[in-house]
N, CA and C atoms as an extended XYZ file, in Angstrom:
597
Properties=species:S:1:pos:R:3:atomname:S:1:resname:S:1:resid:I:1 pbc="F F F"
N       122.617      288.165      136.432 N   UNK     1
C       123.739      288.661      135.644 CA  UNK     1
C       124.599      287.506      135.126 C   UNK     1
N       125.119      286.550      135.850 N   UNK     2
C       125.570      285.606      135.745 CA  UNK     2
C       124.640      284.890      134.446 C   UNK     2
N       123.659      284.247      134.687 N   UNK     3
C       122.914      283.907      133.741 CA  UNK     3
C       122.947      284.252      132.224 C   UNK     3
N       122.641      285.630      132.462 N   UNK     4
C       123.058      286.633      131.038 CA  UNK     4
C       124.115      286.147      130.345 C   UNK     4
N       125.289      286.045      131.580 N   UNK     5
C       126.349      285.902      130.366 CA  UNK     5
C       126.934      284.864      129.971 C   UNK     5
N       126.384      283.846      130.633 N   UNK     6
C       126.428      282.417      129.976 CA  UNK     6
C       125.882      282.304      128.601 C   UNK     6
N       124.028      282.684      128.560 N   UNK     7
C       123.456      282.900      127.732 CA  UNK     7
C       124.270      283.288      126.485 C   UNK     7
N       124.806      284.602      126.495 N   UNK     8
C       125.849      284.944      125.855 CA  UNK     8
C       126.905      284.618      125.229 C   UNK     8
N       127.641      283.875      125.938 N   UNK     9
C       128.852      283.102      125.790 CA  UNK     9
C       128.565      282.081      124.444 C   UNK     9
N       127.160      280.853      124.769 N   UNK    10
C       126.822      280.662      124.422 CA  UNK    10
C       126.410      280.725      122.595 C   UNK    10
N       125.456      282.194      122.887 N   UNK    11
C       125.418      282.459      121.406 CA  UNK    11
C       126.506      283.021      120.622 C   UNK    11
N       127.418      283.260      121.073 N   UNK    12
C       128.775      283.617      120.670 CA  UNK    12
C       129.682      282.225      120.083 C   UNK    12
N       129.661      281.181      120.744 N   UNK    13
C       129.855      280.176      120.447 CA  UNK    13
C       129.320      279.408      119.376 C   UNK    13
N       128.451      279.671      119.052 N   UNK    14
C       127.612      279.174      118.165 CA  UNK    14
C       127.677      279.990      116.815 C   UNK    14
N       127.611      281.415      116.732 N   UNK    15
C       127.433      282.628      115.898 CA  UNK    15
C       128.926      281.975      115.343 C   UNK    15
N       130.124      281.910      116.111 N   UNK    16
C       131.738      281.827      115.266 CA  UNK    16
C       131.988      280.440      114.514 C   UNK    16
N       131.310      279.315      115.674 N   UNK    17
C       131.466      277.929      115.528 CA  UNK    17
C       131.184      277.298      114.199 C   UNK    17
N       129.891      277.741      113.742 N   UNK    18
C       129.270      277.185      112.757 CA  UNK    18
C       129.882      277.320      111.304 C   UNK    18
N       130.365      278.735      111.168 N   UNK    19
C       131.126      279.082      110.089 CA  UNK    19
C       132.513      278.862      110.206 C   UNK    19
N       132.874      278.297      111.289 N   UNK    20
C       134.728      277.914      111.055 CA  UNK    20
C       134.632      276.611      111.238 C   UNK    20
N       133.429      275.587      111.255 N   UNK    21
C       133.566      274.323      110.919 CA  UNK    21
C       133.300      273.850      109.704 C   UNK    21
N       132.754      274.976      109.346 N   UNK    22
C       132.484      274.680      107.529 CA  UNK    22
C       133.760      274.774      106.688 C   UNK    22
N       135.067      274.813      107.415 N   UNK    23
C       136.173      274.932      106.745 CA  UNK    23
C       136.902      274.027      106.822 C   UNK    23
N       138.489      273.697      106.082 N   UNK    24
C       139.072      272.051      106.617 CA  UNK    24
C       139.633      271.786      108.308 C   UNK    24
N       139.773      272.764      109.167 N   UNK    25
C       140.024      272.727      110.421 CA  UNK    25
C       141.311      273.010      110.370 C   UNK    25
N       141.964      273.243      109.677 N   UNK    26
C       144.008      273.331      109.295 CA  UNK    26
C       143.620      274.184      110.340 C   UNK    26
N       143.439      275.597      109.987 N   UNK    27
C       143.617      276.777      110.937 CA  UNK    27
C       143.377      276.668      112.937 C   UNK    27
N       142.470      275.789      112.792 N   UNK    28
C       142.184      275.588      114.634 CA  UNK    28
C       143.457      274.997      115.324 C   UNK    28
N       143.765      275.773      116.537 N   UNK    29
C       145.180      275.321      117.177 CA  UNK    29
C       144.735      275.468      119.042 C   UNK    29
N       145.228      274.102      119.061 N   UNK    30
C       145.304      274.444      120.493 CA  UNK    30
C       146.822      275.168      121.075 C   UNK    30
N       146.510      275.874      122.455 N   UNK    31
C       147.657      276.399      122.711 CA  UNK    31
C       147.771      276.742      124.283 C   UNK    31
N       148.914      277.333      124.697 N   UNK    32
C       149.018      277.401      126.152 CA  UNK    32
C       149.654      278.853      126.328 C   UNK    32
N       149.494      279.804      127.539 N   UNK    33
C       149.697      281.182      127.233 CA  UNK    33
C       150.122      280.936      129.215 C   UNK    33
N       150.376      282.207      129.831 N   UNK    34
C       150.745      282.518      130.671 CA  UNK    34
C       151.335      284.008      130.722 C   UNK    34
N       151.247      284.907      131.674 N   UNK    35
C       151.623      286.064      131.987 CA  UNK    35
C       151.649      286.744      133.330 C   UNK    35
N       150.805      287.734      133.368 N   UNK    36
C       150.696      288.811      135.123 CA  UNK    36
C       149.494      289.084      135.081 C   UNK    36
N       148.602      289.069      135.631 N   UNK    37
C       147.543      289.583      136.156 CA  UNK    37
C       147.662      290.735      136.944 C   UNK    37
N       147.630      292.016      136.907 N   UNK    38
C       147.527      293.271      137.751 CA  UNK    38
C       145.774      293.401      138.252 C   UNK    38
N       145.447      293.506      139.903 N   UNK    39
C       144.140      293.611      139.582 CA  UNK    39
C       143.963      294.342      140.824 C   UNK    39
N       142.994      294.518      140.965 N   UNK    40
C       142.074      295.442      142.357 CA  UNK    40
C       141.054      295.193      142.368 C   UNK    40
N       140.512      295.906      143.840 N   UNK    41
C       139.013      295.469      144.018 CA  UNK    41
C       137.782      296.936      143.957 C   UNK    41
N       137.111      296.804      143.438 N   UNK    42
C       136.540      298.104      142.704 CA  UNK    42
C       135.291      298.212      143.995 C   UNK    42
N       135.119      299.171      144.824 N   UNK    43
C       133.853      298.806      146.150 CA  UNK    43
C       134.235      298.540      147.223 C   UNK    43
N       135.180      298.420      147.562 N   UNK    44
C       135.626      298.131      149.257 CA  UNK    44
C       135.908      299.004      149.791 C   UNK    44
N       134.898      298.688      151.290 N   UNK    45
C       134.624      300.101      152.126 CA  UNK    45
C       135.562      299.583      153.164 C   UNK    45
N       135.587      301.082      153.893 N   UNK    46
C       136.664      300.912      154.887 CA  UNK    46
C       138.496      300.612      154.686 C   UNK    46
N       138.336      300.796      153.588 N   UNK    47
C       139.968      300.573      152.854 CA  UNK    47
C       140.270      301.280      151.725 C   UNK    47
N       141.264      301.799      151.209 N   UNK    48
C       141.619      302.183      149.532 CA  UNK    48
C       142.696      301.011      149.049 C   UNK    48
N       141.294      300.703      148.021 N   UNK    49
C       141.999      299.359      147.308 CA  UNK    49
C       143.294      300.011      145.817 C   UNK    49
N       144.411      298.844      146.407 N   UNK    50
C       145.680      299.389      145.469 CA  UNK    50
C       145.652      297.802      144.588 C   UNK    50
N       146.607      298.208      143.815 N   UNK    51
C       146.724      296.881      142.733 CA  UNK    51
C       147.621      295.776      143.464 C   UNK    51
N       147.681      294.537      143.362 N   UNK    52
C       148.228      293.325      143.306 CA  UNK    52
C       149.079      292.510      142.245 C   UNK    52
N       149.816      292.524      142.230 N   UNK    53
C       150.472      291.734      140.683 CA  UNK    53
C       150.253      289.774      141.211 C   UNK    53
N       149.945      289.134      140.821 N   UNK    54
C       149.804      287.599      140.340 CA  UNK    54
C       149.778      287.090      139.345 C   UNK    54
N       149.439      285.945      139.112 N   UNK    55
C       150.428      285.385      137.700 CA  UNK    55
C       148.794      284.910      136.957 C   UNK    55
N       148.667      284.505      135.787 N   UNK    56
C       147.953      283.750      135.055 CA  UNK    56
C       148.047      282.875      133.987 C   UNK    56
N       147.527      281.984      133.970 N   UNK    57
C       147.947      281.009      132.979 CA  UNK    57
C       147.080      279.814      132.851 C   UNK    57
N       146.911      278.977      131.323 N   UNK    58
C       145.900      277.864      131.095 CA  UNK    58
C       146.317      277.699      129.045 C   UNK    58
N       145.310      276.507      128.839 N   UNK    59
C       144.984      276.404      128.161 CA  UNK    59
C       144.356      277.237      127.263 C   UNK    59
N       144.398      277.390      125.752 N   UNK    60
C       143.199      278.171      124.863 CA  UNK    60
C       143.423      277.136      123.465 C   UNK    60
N       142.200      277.520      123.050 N   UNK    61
C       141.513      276.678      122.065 CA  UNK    61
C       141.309      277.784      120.793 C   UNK    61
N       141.488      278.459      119.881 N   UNK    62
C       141.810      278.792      119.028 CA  UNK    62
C       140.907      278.479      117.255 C   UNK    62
N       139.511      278.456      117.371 N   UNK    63
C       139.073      277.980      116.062 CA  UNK    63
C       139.948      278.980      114.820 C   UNK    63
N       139.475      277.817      113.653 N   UNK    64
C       139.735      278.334      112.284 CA  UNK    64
C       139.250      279.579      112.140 C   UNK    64
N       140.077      280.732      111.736 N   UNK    65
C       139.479      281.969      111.242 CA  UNK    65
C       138.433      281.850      109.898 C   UNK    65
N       137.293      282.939      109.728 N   UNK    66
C       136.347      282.703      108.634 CA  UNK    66
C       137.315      283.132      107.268 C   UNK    66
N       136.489      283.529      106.442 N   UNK    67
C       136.977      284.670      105.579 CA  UNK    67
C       137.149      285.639      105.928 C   UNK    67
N       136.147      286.298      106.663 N   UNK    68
C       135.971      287.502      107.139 CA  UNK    68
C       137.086      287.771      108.200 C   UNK    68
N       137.972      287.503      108.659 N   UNK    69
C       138.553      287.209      109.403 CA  UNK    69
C       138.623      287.397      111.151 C   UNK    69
N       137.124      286.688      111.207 N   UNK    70
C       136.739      286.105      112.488 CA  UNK    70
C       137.206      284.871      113.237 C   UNK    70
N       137.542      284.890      114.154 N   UNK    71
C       137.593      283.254      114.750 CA  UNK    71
C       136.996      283.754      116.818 C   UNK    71
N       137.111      282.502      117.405 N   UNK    72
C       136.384      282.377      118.465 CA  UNK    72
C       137.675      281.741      118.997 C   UNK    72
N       138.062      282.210      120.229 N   UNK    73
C       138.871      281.516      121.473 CA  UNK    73
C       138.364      281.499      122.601 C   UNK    73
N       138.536      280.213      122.839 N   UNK    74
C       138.029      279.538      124.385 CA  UNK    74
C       139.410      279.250      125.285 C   UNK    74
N       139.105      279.960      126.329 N   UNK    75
C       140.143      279.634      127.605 CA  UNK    75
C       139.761      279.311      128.330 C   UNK    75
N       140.267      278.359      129.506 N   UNK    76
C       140.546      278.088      130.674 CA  UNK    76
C       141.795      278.508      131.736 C   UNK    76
N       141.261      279.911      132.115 N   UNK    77
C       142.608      280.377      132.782 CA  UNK    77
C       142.604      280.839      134.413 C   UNK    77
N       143.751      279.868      135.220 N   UNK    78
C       143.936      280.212      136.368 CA  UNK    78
C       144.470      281.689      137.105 C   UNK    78
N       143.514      282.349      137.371 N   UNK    79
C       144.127      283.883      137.387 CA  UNK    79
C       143.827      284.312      139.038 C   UNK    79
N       145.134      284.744      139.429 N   UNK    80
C       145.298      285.597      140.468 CA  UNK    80
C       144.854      286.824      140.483 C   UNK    80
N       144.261      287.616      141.678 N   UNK    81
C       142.955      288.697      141.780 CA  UNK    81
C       143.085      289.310      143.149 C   UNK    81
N       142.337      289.301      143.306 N   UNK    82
C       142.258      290.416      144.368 CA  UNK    82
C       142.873      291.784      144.731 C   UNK    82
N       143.197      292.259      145.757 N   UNK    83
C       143.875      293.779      145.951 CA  UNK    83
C       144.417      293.582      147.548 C   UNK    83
N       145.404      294.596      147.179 N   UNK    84
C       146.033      295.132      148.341 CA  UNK    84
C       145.000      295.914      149.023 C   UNK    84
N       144.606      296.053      150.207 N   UNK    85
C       143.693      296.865      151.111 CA  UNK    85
C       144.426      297.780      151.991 C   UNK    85
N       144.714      298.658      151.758 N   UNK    86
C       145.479      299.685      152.797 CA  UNK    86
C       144.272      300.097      153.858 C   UNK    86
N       144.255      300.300      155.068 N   UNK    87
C       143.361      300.699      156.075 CA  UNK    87
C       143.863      302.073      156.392 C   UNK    87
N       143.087      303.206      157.284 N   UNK    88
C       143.298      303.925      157.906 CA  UNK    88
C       144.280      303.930      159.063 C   UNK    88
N       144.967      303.293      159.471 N   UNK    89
C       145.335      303.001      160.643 CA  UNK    89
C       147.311      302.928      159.690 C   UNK    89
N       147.484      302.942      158.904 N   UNK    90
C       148.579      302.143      157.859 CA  UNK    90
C       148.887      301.045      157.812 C   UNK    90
N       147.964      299.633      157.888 N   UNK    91
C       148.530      298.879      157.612 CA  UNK    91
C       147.922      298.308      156.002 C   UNK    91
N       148.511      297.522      155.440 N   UNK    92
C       148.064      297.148      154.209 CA  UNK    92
C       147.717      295.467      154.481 C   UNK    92
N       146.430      294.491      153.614 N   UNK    93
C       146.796      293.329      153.989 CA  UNK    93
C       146.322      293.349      152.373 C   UNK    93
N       146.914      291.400      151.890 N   UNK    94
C       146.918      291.636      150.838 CA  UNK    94
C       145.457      290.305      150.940 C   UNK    94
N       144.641      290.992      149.634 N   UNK    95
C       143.313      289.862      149.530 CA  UNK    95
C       143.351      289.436      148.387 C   UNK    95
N       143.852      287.811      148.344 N   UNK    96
C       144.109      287.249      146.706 CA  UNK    96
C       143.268      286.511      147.062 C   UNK    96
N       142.533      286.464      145.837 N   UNK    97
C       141.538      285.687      144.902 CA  UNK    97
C       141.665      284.881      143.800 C   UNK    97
N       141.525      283.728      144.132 N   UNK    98
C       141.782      282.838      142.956 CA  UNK    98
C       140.678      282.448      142.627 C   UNK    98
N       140.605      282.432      140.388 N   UNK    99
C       139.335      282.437      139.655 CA  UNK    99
C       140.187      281.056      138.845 C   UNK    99
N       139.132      280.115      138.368 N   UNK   100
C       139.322      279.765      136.585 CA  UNK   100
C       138.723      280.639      136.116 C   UNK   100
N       139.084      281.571      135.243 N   UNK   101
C       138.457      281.846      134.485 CA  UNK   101
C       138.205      281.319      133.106 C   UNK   101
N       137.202      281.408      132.517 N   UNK   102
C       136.356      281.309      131.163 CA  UNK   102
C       136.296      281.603      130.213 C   UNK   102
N       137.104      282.343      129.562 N   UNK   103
C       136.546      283.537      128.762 CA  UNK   103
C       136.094      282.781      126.690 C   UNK   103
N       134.800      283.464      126.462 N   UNK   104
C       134.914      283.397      125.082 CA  UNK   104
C       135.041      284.358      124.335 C   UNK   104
N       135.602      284.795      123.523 N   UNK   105
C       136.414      285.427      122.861 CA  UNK   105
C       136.024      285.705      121.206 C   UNK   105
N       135.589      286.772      120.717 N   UNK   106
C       135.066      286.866      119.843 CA  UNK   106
C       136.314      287.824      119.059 C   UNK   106
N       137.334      287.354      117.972 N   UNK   107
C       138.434      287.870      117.425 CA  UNK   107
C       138.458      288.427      116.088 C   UNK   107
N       138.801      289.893      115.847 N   UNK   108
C       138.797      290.404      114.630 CA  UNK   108
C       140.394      290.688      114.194 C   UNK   108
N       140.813      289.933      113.268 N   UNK   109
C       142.223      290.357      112.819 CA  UNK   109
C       142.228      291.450      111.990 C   UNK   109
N       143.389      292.298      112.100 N   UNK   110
C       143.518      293.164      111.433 CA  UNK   110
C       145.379      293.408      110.676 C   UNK   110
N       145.269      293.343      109.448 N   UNK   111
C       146.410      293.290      109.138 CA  UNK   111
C       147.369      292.529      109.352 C   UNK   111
N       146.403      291.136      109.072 N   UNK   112
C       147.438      290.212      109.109 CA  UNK   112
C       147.790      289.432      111.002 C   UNK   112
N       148.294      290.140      111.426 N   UNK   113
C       149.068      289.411      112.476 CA  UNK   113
C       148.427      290.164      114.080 C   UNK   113
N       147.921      291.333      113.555 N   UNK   114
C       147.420      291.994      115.045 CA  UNK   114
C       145.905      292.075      115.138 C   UNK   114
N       145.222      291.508      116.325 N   UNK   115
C       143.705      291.576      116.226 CA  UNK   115
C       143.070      292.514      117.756 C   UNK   115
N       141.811      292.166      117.885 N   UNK   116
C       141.700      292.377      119.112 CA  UNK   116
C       140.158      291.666      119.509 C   UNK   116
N       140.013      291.620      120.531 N   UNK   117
C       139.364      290.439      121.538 CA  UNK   117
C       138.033      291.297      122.297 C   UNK   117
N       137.134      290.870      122.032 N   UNK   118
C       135.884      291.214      123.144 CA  UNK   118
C       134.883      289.653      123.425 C   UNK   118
N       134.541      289.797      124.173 N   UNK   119
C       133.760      288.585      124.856 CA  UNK   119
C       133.502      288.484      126.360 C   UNK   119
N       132.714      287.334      126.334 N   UNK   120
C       131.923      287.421      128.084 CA  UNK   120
C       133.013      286.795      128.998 C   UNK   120
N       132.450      286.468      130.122 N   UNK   121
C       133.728      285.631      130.965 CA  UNK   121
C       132.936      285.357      131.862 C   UNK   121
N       133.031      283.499      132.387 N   UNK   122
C       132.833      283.421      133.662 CA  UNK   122
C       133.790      282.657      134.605 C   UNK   122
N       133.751      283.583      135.877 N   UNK   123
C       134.981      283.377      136.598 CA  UNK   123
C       134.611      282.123      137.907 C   UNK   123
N       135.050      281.108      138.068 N   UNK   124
C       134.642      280.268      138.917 CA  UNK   124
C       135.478      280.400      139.986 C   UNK   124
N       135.153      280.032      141.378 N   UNK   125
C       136.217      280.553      142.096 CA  UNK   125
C       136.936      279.195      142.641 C   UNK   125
N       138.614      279.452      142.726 N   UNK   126
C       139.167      278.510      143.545 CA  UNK   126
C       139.429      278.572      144.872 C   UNK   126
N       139.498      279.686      145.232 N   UNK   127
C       139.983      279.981      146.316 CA  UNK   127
C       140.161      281.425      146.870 C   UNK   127
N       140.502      281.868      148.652 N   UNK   128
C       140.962      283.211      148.380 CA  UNK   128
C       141.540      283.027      149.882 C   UNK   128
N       142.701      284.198      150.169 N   UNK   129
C       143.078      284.132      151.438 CA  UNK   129
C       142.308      285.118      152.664 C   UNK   129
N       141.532      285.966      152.045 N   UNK   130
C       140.999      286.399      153.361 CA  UNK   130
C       139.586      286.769      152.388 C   UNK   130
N       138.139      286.637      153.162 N   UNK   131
C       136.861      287.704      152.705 CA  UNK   131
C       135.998      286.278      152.530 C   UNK   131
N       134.756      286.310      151.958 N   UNK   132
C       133.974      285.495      152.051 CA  UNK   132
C       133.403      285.746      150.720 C   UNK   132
N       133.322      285.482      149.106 N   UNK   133
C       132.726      285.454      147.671 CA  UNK   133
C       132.203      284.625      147.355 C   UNK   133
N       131.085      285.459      146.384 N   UNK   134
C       130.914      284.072      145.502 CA  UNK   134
C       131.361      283.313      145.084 C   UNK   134
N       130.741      282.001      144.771 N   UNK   135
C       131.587      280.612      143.643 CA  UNK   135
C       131.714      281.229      142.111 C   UNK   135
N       130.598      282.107      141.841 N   UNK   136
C       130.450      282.098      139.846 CA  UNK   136
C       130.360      283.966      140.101 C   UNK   136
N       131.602      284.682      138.932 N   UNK   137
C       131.768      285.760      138.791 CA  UNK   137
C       130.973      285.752      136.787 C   UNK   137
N       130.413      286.898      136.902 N   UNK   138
C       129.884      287.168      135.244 CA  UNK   138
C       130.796      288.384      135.133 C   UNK   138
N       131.350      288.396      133.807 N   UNK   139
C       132.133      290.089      133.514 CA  UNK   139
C       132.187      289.797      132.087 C   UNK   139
N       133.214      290.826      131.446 N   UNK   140
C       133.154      290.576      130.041 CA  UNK   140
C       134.663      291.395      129.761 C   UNK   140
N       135.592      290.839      128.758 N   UNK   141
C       136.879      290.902      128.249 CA  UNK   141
C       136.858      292.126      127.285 C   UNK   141
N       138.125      292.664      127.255 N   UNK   142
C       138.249      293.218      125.691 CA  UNK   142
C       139.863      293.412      126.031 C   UNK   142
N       140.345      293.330      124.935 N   UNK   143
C       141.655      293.617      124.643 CA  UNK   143
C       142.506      293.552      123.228 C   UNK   143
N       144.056      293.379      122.725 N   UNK   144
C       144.466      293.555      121.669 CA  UNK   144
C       145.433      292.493      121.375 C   UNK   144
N       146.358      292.251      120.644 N   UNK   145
C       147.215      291.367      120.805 CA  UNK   145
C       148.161      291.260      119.465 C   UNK   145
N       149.380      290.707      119.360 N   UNK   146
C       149.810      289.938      118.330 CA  UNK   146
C       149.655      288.826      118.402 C   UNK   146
N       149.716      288.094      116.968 N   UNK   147
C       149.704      286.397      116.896 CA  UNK   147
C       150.637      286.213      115.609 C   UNK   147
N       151.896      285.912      115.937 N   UNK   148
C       152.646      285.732      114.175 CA  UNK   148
C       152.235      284.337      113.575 C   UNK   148
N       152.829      284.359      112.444 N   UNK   149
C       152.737      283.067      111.809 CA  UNK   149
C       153.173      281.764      112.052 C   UNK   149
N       154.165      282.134      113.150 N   UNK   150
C       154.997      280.994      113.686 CA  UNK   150
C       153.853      280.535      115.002 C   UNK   150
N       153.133      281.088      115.107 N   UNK   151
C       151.958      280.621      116.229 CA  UNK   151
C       153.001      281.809      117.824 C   UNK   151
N       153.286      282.041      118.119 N   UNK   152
C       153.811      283.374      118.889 CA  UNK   152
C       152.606      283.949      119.266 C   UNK   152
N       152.239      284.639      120.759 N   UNK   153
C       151.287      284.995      120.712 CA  UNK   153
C       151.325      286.209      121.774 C   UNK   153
N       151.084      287.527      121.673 N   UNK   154
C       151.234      288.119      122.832 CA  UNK   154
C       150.163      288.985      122.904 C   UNK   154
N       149.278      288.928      123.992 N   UNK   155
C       147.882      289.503      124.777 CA  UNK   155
C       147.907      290.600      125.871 C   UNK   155
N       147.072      291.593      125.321 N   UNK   156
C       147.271      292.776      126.460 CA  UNK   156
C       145.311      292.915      126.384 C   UNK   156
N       144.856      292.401      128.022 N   UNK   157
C       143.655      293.065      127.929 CA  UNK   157
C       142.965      293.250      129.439 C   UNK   157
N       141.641      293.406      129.524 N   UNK   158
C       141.007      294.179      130.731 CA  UNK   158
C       140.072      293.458      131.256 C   UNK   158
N       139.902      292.756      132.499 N   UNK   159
C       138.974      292.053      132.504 CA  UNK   159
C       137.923      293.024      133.256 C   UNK   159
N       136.652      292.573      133.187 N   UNK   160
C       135.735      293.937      134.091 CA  UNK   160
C       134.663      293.010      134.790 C   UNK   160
N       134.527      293.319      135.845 N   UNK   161
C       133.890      291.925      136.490 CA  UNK   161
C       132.301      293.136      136.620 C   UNK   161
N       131.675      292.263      135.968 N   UNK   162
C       130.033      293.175      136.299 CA  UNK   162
C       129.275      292.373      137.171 C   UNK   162
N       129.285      290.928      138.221 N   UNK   163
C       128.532      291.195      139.020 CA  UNK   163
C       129.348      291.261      140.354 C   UNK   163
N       128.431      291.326      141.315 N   UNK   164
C       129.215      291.741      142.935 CA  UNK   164
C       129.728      290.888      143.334 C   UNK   164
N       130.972      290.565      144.046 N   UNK   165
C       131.522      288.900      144.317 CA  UNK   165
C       131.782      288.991      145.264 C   UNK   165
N       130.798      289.910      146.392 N   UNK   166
C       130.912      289.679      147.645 CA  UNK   166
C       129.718      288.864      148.220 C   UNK   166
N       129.922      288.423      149.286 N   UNK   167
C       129.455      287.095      149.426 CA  UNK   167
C       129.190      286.970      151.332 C   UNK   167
N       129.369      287.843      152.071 N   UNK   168
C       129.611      288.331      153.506 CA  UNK   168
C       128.224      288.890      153.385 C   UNK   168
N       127.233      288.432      154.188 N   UNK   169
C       125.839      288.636      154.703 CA  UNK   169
C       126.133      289.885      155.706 C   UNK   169
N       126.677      290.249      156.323 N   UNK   170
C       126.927      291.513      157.488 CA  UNK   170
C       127.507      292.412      156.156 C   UNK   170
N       128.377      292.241      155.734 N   UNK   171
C       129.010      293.506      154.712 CA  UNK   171
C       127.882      293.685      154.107 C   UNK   171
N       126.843      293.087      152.966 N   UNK   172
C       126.374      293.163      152.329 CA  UNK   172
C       124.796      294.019      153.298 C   UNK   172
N       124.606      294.282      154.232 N   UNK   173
C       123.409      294.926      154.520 CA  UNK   173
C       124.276      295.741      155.511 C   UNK   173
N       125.710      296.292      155.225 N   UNK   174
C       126.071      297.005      155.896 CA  UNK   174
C       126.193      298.238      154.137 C   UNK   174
N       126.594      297.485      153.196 N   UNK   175
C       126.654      298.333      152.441 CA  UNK   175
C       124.835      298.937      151.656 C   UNK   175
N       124.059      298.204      151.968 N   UNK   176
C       122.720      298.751      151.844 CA  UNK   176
C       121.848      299.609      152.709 C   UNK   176
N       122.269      299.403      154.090 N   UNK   177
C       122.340      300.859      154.590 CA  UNK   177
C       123.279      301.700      154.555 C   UNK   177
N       124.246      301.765      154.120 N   UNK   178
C       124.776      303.005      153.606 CA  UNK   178
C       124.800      303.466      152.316 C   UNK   178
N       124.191      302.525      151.310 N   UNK   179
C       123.856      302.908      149.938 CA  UNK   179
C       125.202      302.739      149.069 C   UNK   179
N       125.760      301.877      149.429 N   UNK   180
C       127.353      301.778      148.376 CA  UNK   180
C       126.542      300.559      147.775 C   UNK   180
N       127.101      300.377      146.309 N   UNK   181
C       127.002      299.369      145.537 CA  UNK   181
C       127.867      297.851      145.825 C   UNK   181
N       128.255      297.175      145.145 N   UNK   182
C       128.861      296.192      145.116 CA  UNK   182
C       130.392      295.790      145.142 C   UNK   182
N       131.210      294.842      145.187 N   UNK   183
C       132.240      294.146      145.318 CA  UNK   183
C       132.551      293.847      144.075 C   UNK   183
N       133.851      294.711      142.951 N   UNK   184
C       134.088      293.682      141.879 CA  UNK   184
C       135.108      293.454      141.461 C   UNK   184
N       135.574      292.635      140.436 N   UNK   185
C       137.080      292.837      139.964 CA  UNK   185
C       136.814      293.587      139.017 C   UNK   185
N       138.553      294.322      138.432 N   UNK   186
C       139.129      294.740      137.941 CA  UNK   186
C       140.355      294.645      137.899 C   UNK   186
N       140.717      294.127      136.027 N   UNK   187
C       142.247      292.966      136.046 CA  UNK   187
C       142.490      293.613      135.395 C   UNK   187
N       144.089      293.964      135.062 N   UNK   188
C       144.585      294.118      133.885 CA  UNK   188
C       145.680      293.022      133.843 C   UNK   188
N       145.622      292.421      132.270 N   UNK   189
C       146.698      291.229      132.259 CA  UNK   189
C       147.039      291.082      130.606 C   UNK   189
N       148.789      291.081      131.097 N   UNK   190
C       149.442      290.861      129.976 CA  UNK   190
C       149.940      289.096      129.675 C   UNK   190
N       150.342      288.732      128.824 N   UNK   191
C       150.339      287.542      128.738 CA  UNK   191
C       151.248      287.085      127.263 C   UNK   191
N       151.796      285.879      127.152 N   UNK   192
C       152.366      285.264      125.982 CA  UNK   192
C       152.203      283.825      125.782 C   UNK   192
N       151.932      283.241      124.675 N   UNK   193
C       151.669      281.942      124.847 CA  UNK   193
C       152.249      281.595      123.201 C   UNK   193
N       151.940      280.276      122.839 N   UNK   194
C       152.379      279.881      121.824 CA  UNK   194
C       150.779      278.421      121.021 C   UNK   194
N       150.797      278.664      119.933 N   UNK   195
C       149.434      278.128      119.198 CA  UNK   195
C       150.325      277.058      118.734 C   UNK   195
N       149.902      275.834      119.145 N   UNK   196
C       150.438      274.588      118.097 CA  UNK   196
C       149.334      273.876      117.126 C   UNK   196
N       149.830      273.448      116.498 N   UNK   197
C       149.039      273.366      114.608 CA  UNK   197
C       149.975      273.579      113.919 C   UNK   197
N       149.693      273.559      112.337 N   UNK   198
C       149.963      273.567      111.505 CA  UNK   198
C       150.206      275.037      111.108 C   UNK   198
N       151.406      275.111      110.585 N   UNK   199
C       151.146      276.679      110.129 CA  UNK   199
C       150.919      276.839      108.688 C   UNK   199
C-alpha cells in the first residue's frame, strides 16, 4: 500500500510539474501554514476511540498554476495524531502520534481565490507516547480552502490513513483471530498560512 502511493505521488508530480515549468515561475511561492489537527484512531479494540486536538504545522511549496488552473503543492508537515482511548473501566489515556507528513497535492481553483485539494500522503513517523507503529503511513488527502491575492491562505481538509499503523506483533494476531481489521488514522485539520512570492 505504501508503495502504491509513493508510486502515485510520484506521477502526480510529474503530470503538474512539467506544465508549470513551462511557464516564467512568477506564480511558484514558497510558504509556511500552521493550524489544529483533530484526529482519532479508526480500529482499536478494547477501547472507544474519541478525538484529540494537536497542533500542525511546516513548510509548503506551491508551483505555478497552468492555464487550466491546476497547480501541485508539496508539504512537509509536523502533525499531531492519535486518540483519546476511553476503556471500560472509565478511565481515558491519551495516545499521540507524531507524523511528518507528506502530502502531494493536486489543486483545482475555482473562481478565482477558492480551490480544493486531493492527493496521496506519506506519513513518516516521529514519535508516539504510548503503542508500538509503523515508521511509513500511506493515506490520501482531500479538502477545500481559500488563497487571496495577498498570498493569505486558509485550509480545511481530511486526512484518511489507508494502511494499518499498527505495529504490536501480539495485537496484530490477536486481531486476526478475532477477525477485526486494522489500526488507522483519521485527521481532520484546519489550518492558515501565508505564500511568499510575488504577487
Amino acid at each position: 500500500m505504501t508503495k502504491n502511493v509513493l508510486q502515485l505521488s510520484l506521477c502526480a508530480l510529474g503530470f503538474v510539474t512539467l506544465p508549470a515549468a513551462a511557464q516564467s515561475g512568477e506564480g511558484t511561492k514558497l510558504g509556511l501554514k500552521a493550524g489544529l489537527s483533530v484526529a482519532t484512531l479508526d480500529g482499536a479494540i478494547n477501547a472507544t476511540s474519541k478525538f484529540r486536538t494537536d497542533f500542525v504545522a511546516g513548510p509548503v511549496l506551491r508551483l505555478a498554476p497552468t492555464k487550466q488552473h491546476f497547480t501541485l503543492q508539496l508539504e512537509a508537515l509536523v502533525s499531531g495524531q492519535g486518540a483519546d482511548l476511553e476503556r471500560s473501566n472509565g478511565t481515558t489515556e491519551a495516545y499521540k502520534i507524531y507524523y511528518l507528513n507528506v502530502p502531494v497535492l493536486l489543486r483545482q481553483y475555482i473562481g478565482g481565490m477558492f480551490y480544493v485539494n486531493v492527493g496521496p500522503q506519506l506519513g513518516l513517523l516521529l514519535g508516539s507516547s504510548k503503542g508500538t507503529y509503523k515508521s511509513v503511513e500511506g493515506g490520501v488527502v482531500g479538502g477545500i480552502g481559500v488563497e487571496t491575492p495577498s498570498g493569505f491562505v486558509v485550509d480545511l481538509r481530511l486526512n484518511y490513513g489507508l494502511s494499518d499503523i499498527n505495529n504490536d506483533e501480539a495485537e496484530r494476531a490477536l486481531r486476526n483471530r478475532l477477525g477485526f481489521g486494522g489500526l488507522h488514522n483519521r485527521v481532520i485539520q484546519g489550518s492558515v498560512g501565508y505564500l511568499f512570492g510575488k504577487k
